[in-house]
C-alpha positions in Angstrom: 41.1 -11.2 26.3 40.2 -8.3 24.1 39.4 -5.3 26.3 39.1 -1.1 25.8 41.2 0.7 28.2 38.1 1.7 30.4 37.1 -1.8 30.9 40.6 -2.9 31.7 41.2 -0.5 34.1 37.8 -1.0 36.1 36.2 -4.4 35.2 39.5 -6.5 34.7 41.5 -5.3 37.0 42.7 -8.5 38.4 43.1 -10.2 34.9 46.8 -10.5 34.0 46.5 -11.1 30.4 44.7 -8.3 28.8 45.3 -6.8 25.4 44.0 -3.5 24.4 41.7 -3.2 21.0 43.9 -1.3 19.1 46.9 -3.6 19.1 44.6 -7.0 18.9 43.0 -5.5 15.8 44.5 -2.9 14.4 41.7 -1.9 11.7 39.0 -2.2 14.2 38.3 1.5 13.8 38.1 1.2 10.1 35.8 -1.8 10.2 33.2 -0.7 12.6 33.2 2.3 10.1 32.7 0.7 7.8 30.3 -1.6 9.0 28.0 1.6 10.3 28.6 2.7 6.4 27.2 -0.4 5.7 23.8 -0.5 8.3 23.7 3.3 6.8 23.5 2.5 3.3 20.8 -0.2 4.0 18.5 2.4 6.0 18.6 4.5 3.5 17.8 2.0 0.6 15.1 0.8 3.4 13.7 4.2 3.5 13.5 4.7 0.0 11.8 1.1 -1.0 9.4 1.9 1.8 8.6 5.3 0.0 8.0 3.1 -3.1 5.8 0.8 -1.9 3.7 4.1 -0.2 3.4 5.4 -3.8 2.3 2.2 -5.0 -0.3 2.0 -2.6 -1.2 5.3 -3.3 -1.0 4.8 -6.9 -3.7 1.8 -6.1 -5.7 3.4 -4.1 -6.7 6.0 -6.8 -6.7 3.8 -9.5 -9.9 1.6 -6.8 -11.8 5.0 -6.0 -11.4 5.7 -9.9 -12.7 2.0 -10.8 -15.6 2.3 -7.9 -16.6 5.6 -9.5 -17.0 4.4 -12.9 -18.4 1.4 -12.0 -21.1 3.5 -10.1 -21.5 5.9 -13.1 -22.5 2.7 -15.7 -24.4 1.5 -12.6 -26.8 4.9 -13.0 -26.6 4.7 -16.7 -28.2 0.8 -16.8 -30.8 1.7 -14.5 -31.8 5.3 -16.5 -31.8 2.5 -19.7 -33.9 0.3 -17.4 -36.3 3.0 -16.4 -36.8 4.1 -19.6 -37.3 0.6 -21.0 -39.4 0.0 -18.3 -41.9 3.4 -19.1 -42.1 2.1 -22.6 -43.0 -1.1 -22.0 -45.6 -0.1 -19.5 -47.2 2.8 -22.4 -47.0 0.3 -24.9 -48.9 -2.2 -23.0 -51.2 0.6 -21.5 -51.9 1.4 -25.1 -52.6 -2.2 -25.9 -55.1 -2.8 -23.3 -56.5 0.5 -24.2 -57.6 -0.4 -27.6 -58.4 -4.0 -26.6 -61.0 -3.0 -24.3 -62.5 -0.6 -26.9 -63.0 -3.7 -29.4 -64.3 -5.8 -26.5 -66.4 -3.1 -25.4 -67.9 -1.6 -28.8 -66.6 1.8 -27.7 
């Protein structure tokens, strides 16, 4: 059994084989270095997709509230068209009746 010298001495103290880390793998050291390296590297490249995806969402955000905004604008602009439309039609037809009514009456 693999064990670290603190273990050995107070959990395994009645085991008879033991072997200490550093002689049952000597590059253990180096590979939990480098395997921290590793679970570094990935927190970081982590960190920084994460960043991206909070500027895209930002990004898409803006570009809604821009859309919503124009949308609203045209909205305004139809109904002024519709208003106006609306006032002429009515003048037209007030016009209309006006004259009508003078032929039907004699006046």
């Amino acid at each position: 059994m693999a064990a670290c010298e603190t273990c050995a001495l107070v959990t395994h103290g009645k085991c008879r084989r033991l072997e200490e880390l550093d002689k049952v793998s000597p590059t253990l050291r180096q590979d939990m270095h480098e395997a921290r390296r590793r679970v570094e590297a990935c927190r970081k490249a982590s960190a920084v997709s994460s960043q991206g995806l909070t500027d895209q969402l930002a990004t898409l955000t803006k570009s809604k509230d821009a859309s919503v905004q124009r949308v609203n604008s045209l909205k305004e602009k139809v109904l002024e068209l519709v208003m106006k439309k609306e006032e002429q039609a009515v003048s037209h037809i007030e016009a209309v009746y006006a004259r009508q009514r003078d032929l039907l009456t004699g006046g």
